[in-house]
One Martini backbone bead per residue (centre of mass of N, CA, C, O) as a GRO file, in nm:
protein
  263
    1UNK     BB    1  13.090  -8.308   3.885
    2UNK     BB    2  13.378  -8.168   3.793
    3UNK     BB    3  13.562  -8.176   3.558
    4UNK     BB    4  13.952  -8.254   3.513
    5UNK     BB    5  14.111  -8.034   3.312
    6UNK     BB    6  14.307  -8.187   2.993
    7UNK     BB    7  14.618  -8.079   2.893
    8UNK     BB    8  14.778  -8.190   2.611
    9UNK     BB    9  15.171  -8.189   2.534
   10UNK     BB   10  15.287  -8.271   2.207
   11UNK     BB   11  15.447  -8.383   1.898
   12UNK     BB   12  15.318  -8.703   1.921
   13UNK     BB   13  15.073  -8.813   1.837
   14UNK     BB   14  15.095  -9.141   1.985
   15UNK     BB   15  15.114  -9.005   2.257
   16UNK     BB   16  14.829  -8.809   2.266
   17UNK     BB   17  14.676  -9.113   2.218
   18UNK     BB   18  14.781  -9.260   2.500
   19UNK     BB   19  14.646  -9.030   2.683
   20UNK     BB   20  14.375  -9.035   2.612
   21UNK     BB   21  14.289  -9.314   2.647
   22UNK     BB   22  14.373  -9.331   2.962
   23UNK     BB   23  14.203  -9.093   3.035
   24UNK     BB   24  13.916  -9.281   2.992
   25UNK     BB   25  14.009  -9.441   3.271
   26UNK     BB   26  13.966  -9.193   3.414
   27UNK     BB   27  13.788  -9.058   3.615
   28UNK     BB   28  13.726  -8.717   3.630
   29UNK     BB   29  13.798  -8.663   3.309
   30UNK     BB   30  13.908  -8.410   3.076
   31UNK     BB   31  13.979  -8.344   2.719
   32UNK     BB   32  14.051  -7.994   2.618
   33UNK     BB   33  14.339  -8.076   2.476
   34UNK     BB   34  14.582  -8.003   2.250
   35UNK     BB   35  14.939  -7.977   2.146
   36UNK     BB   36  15.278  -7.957   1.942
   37UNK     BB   37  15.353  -7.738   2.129
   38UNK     BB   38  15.467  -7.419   2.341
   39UNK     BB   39  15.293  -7.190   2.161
   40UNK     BB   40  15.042  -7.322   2.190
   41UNK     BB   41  14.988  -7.378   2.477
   42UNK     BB   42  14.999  -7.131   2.575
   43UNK     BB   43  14.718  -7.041   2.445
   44UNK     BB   44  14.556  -7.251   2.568
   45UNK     BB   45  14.564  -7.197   2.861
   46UNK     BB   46  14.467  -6.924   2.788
   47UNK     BB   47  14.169  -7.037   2.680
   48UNK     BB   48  14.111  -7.339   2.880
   49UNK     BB   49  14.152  -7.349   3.149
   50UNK     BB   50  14.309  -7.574   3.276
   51UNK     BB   51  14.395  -7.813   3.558
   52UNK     BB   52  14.621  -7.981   3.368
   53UNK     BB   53  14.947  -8.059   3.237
   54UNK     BB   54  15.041  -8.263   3.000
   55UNK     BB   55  15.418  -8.255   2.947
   56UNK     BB   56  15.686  -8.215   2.738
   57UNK     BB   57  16.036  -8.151   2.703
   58UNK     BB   58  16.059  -8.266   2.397
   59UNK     BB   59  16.041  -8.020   2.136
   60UNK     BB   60  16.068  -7.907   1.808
   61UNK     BB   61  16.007  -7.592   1.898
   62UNK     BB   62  15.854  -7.545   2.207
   63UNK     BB   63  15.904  -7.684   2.506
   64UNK     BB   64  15.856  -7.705   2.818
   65UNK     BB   65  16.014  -7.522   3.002
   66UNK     BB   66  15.984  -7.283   2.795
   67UNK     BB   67  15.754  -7.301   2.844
   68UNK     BB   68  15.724  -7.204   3.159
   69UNK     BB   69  15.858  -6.929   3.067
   70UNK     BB   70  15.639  -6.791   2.949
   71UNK     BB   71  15.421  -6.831   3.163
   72UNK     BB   72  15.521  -6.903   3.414
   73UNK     BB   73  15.513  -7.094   3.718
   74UNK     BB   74  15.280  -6.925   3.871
   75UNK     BB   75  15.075  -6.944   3.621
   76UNK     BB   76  15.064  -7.248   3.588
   77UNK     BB   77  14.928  -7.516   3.560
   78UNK     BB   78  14.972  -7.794   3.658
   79UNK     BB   79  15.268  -8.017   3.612
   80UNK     BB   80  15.304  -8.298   3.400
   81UNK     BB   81  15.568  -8.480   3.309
   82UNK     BB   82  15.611  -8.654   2.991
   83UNK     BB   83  15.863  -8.875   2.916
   84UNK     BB   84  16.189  -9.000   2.770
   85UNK     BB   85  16.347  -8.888   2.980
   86UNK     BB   86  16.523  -8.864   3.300
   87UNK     BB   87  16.746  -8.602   3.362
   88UNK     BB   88  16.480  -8.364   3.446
   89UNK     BB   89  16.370  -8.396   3.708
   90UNK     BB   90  16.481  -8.178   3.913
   91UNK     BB   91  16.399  -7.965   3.686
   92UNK     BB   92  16.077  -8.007   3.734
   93UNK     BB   93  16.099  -7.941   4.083
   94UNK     BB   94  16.168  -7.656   4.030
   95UNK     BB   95  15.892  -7.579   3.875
   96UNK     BB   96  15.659  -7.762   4.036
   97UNK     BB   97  15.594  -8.055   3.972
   98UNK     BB   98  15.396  -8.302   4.018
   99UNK     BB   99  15.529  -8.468   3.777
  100UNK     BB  100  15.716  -8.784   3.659
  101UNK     BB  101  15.718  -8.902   3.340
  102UNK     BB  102  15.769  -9.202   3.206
  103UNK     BB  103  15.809  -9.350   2.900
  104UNK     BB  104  15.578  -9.536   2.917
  105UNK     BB  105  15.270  -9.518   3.043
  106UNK     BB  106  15.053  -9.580   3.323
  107UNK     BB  107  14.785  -9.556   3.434
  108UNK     BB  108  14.845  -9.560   3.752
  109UNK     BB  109  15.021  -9.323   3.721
  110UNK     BB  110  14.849  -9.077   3.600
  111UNK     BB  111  14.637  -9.123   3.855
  112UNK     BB  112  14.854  -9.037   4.071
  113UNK     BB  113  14.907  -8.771   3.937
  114UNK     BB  114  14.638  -8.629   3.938
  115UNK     BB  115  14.562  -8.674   4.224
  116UNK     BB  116  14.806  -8.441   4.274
  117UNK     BB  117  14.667  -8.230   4.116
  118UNK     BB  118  14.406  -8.231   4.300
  119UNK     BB  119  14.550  -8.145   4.568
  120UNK     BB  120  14.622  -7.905   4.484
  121UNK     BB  121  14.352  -7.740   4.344
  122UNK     BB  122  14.176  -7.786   4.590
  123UNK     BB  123  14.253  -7.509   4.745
  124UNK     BB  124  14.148  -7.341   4.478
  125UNK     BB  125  13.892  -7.566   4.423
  126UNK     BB  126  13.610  -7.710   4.538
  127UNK     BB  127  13.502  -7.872   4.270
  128UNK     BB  128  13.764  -8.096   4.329
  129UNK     BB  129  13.679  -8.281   4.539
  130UNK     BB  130  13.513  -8.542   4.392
  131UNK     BB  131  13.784  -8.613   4.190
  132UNK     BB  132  13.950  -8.708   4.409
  133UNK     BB  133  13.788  -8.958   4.519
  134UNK     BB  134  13.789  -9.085   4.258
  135UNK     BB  135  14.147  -9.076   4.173
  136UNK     BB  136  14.147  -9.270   4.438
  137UNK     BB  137  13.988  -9.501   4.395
  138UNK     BB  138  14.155  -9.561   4.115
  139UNK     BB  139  14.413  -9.607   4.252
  140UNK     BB  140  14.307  -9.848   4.386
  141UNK     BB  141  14.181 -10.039   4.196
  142UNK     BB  142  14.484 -10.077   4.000
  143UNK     BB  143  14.668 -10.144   4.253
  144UNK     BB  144  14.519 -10.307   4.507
  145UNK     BB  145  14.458 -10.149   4.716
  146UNK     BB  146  14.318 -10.172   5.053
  147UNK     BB  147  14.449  -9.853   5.161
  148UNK     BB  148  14.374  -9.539   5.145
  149UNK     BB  149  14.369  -9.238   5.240
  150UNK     BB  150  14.169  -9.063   5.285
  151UNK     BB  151  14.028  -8.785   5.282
  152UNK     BB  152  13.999  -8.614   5.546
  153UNK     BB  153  14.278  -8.680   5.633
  154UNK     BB  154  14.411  -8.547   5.441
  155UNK     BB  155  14.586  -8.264   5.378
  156UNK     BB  156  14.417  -7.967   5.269
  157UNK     BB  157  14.723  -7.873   5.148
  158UNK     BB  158  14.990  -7.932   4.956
  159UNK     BB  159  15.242  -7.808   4.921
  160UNK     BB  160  15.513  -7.735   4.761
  161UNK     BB  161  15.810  -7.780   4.765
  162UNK     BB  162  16.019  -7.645   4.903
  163UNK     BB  163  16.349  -7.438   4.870
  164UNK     BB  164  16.511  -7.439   5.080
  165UNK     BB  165  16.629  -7.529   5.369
  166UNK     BB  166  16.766  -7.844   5.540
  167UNK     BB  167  16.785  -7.954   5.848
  168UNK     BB  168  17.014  -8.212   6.029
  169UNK     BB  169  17.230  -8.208   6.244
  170UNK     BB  170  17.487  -8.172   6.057
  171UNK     BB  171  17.313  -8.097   5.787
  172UNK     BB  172  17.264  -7.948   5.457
  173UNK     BB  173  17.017  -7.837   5.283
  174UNK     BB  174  16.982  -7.700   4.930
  175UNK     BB  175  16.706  -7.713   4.721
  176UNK     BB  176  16.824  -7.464   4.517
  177UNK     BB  177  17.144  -7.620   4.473
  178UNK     BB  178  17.210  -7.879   4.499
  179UNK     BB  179  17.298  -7.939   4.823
  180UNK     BB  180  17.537  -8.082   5.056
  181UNK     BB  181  17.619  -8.083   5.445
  182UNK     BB  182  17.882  -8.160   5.640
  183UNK     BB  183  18.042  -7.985   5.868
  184UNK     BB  184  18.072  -7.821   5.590
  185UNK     BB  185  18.118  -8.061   5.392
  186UNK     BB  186  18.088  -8.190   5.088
  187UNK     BB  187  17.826  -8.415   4.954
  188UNK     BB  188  17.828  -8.687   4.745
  189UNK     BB  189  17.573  -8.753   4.515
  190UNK     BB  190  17.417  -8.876   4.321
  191UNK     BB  191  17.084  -8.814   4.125
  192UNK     BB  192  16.924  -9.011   4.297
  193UNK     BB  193  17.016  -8.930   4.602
  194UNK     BB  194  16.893  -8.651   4.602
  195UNK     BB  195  16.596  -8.729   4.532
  196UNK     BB  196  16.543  -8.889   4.777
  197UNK     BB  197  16.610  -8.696   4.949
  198UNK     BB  198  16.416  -8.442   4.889
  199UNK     BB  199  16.149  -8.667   4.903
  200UNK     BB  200  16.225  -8.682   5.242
  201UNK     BB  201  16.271  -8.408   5.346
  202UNK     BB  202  15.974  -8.292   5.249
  203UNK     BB  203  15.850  -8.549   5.433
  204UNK     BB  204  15.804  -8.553   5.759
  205UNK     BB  205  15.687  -8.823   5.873
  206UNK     BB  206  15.630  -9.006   5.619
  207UNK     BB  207  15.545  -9.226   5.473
  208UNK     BB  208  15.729  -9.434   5.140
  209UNK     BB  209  15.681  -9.626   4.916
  210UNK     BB  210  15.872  -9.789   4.735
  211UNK     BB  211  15.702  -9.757   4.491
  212UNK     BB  212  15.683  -9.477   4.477
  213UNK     BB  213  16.001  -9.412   4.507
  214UNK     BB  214  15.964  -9.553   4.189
  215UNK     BB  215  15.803  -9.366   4.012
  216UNK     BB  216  15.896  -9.045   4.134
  217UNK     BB  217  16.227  -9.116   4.019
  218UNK     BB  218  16.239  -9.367   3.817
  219UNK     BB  219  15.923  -9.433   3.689
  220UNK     BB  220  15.815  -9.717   3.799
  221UNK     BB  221  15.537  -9.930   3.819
  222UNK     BB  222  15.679 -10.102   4.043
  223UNK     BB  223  15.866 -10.314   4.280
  224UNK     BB  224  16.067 -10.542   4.149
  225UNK     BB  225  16.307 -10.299   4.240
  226UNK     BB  226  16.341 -10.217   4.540
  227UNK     BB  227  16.672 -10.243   4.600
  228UNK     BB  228  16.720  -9.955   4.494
  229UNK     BB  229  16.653  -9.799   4.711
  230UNK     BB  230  16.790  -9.945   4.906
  231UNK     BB  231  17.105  -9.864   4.815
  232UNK     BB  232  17.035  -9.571   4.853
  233UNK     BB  233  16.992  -9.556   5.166
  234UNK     BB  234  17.247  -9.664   5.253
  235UNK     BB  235  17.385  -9.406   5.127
  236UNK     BB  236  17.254  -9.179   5.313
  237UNK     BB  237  17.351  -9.322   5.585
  238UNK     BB  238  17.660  -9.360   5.527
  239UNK     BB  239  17.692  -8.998   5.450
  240UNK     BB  240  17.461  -8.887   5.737
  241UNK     BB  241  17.500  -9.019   5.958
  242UNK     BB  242  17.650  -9.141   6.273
  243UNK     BB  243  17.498  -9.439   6.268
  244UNK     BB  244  17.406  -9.616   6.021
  245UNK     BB  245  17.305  -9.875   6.205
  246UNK     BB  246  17.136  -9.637   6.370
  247UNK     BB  247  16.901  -9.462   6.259
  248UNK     BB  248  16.765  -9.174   6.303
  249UNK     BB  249  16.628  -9.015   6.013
  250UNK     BB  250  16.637  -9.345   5.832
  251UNK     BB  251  16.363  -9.534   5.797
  252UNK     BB  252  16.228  -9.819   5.843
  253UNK     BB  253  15.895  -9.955   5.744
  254UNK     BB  254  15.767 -10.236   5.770
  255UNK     BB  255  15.620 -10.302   5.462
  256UNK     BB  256  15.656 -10.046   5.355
  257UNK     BB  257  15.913  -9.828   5.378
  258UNK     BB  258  15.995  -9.458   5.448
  259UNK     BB  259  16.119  -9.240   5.731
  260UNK     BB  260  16.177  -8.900   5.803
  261UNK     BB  261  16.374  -8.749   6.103
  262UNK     BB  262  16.483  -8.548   6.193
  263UNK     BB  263  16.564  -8.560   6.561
   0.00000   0.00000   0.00000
């Protein structure tokens, strides 16, 4: 089985030591290299061909954003932002980030962050379908879950969000200027309020549970604080429904969690 090699790119010694350690305890990855900078990262990738880059968004001379603008978007290997800022998540995901992780960061994120990172690469590197399946068992073990979708169920290629217009009934998302419009009038939503429209409507008929839905937006590694979601949710219902009383769009998924419906 070939290993996912991962490239680490901070510029504090102590966080690229935090993400070795965590990385020993996932099977099917290699640490290919280190980087305290994102021009120094330039030339790894370009040196290393990672399969996926662990990358800071503030370092001291060239940060993340700006690598992936020196490197191209397009030719990027699969990007986890690991930081300590949360203000930059829509923009990790406008430039195609597989995901966004809030520092310290644990197992189980890392472990889930990659699997999607191996989902990715997967369409183009049939040689990570082994990686993927291990990566699928160890965030099952990490996390307890007693069912995870199958490798053979699941999508063979999952692309990157769309980045146009998504609509549904009277409303109007358009996912590359972060608007949203009812009836022609702009709907005022929170910064996290709009994360979660992007991540539900980029996803119609997928359930996504309240866990992942605080992973991939709050960052939080458990559902502790479910509520979060819930009174989010009701504010999408709010201000996007027709009879939010009776949603047609954002479904409540019983013991699960939501999923979106065109309708």
């Amino acid at each position: 089985m070939t290993a996912m090699r991962v490239l680490i790119v901070d510029d504090e010694p102590l966080a690229r030591q935090r993400l070795r350690h965590l990385l020993a305890e996932i099977p099917g990855t290699e640490v290919v290299g280190e980087c305290d900078d994102g021009a120094d990262a330039a030339r790894g990738i370009e040196d290393l061909a990672p399969d996926v880059v662990l990358l800071d968004v503030q370092m001291r001379r060239m940060g993340g954003f700006a690598l992936v603008d020196a490197v191209g978007a397009d030719r990027m290997p699969p990007v986890v932002f690991v930081t300590a800022y949360d203000q930059f998540a829509l923009r990790a995901f406008d430039v195609s980030a597989v995901d966004y992780l809030l520092k310290p960061v644990q197992a189980a994120q890392l472990a889930r962050a990659l699997q999607r990172a191996a989902e990715r690469r997967r369409a183009t590197d049939p040689a990570l379908h082994g990686n993927l399946r291990a990566l699928l068992e160890t965030v099952q073990t990490m996390l307890g879950e007693t069912a995870v979708a199958s490798l053979a169920a699941s999508s063979p290629e999952r692309a990157p969000a769309p980045r146009g217009i998504v609509t549904f009934a009277d409303v109007v998302v358009d996912l590359r200027a972060h608007t949203v419009h009812r009836n022609g009038v702009a709907i005022a939503l929170s910064p996290r309020g709009y994360a979660l429209l992007a991540t539900l409507v980029t996803r119609p008929g997928e359930v996504i549970t309240r866990s992942q839905l605080l992973r991939e937006i709050w960052g939080y590694s458990s559902d502790v604080m479910s509520r979060t979601v819930d009174m989010h949710i009701m504010e999408l219902r709010r201000k996007l429904e027709v009879d939010p009383a009776n949603p047609r769009h954002f479904h409540t998924v019983r013991k699960a969690g939501y999923r979106f419906e065109r309708g």
